[in-house]
N, C-alpha and C positions, 0 to 999 in steps of 0.2 A: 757457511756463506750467509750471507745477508738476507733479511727477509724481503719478499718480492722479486728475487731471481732465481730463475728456473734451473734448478740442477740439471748441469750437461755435465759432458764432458770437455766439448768444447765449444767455442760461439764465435760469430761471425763479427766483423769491425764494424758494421751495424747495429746487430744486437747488444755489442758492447759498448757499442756511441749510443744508442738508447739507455741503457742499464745505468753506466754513466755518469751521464750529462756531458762527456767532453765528445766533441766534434770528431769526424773521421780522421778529419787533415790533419788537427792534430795528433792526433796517434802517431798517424804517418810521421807525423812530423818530429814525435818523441822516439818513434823508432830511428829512421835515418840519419837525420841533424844530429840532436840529442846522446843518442845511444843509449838510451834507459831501457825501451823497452825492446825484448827479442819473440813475437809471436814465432808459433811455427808456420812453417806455409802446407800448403795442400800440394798438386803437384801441378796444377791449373795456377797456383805463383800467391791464390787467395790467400789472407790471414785467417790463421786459426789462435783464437786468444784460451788459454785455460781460464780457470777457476782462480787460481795463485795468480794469473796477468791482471784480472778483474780485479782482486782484492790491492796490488802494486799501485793499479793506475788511479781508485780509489785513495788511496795512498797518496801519490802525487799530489792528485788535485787536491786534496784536504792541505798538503806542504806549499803548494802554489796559491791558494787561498788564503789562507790562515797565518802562515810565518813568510809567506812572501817571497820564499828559497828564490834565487835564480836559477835557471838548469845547470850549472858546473857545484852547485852542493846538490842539487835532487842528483845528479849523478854519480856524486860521492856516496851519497848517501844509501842510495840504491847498490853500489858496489857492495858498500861495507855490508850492507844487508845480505850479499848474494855470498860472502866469503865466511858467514856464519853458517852456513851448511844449506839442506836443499827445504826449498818454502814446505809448507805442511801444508801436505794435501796429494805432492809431489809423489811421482811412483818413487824416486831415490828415496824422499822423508816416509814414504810407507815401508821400503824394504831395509832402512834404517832400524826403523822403530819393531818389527818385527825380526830383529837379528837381536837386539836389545831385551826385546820381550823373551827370544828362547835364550840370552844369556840369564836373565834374572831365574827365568824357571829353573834350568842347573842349578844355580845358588841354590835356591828355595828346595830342588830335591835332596840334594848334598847336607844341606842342615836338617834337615828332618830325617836322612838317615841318621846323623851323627848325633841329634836327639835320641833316637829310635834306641840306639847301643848302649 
């Protein structure tokens, strides 16, 4: 995560409109309108942004600043980004990477016995 933001696990559409710099409404506005972004909610209906939503919506703004995207390419864009598998940081990208890590270990055991012979 970036430096100057407090590792959570998850942060409020405030803390996340501080952190930032985009406004609440727009969020709102990038979640409902848009369809970019999908916080999760609480069960009081609040947004709960993770750590991967901070780093997206950073994202955004840097694409809406800087190349000027309109929102039907940030929303391609963000697509194609979500069908390359799950952001890092993500419990699915954690329990990915550690399915990966004890397939690599196998390998690694298997050829060291077959050194070993």
């Amino acid at each position: 995560m970036d430096e100057g933001i407090p590792p959570k696990q998850y942060y409020t559409i405030g803390e996340v409109s501080r952190l930032t710099g985009v406004k609440p409404h727009v969020l709102r506005y990038w979640e409902s309108r848009a369809k970019i972004l999908r916080p999760s909610r609480r069960r009081s209906r609040h947004r709960l942004y993770r750590p991967a939503d901070i780093q997206l919506i950073l994202e955004i703004k840097r694409l809406r600043e800087e190349e000027r995207l309109p929102l039907a390419a940030l929303r391609r864009q963000v697509e194609a980004r979500r069908s390359l598998g799950p952001a890092p940081g993500s419990r699915a990208w954690s329990t990915q990477v550690a399915a990966l890590l004890r397939e690599l270990r196998a390998e690694l055991e298997a050829l060291r016995e077959l050194l070993e012979d």
